[in-house]
C-alpha positions, 0 to 999 in steps of 0.5 A: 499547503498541508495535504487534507484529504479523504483519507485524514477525512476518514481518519478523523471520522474514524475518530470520531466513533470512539477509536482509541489513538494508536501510538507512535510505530515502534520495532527494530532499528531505524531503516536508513535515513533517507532524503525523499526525492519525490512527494507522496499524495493521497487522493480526494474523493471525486477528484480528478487524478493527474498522478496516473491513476486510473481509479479513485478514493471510493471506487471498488478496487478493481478484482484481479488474480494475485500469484504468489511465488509459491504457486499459490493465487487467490483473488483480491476479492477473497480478502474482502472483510480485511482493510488489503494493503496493495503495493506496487514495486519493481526492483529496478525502481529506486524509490521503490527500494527506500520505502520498502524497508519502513513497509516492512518495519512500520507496516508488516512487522507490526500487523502481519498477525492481525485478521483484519489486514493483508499486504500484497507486494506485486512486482511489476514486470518481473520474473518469478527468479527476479521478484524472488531475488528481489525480496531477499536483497531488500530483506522483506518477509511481506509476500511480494507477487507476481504480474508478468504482463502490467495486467494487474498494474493496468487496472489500476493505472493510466497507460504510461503511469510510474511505478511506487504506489500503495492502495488500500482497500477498505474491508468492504472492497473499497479504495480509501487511499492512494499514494504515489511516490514516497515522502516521509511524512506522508507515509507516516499518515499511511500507517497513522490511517492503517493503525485507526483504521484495524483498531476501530473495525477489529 
């Protein structure tokens, strides 16, 4: 059953405003090809989660401190008037290593210039040597930030829940998809969301 969701509710709505279609994602060579293990889902709204979640599409994403290795932080809050792309990773995760690649190629590479949008990476239960070390083998330049304790995790996760997710946050503060896992297609429906979303409100 094809996934029809909020998000490609909202995609459509968007639409439906007068947005112009974004074109397919261009850039450098292809990442490797890979054959998914797993299936990413977006959530409906209202709907009871059983992928770990401990939030839904529509509620206000839960504020918390983001730690840059820089030693710079802000919070999630200040990027409100953005649509914030929040992923969670960890270096030891193997999903997380083949969907990074194409984050970094067919997201951040095509929008890290644009007002309207942030990608926060937050490394799950590393160190600042670790997380730092991470980002140079995967050979992303998107800011991968730090969460020492599962803190930030938590608040958006059952106790026990796995790793390699992606939220978006509406510029309103909002969460309008969650995914979990990584499979092809669906990714691509993320970005298709992302590129309606920036050409409609920027």
């Amino acid at each position: 059953m094809k996934v029809l969701n909020i998000a490609l509710c909202m995609l459509a709505s968007v639409c439906l405003m007068g947005c112009r279609n974004a074109g397919s994602p261009s850039g450098s060579a292809e990442p490797e090809t890979i054959v998914a293990e797993s299936t990413v889902e977006t959530v409906t709204e209202g709907s009871d989660d059983d992928r770990g979640y401990a939030v839904k599409v529509g509620d206000q994403a839960p504020d918390f401190t983001i730690e840059y290795l820089d030693g710079r932080s802000e919070k999630l809050s200040d990027l409100q008037g953005k649509l914030v792309m929040i992923q969670f990773t960890a270096s030891w995760c193997g999903v997380c290593r083949k969907e990074m690649p194409y984050i970094e190629r067919d997201i951040w590479q095509k929008y890290k210039k644009h007002p309207g949008f942030a990608l926060i990476g937050i490394d799950l239960k590393e160190n600042k040597e670790t997380t730092a070390k991470f980002a140079e083998t995967m050979q992303v330049t998107y800011p991968l930030t730090l969460d020492l304790d599962g803190s930030r995790f938590g608040l958006y996760t059952e106790p026990g829940a796995g790793v390699t997710r992606n939220i978006l946050v509406d510029k309103e503060g909002k969460i309008v998809l969650l995914t979990r896992l990584f499979e092809m297609e669906e990714f691509n429906e993320m970005v298709e969301f992302i590129d309606h979303y920036l050409s409609a409100n920027f």
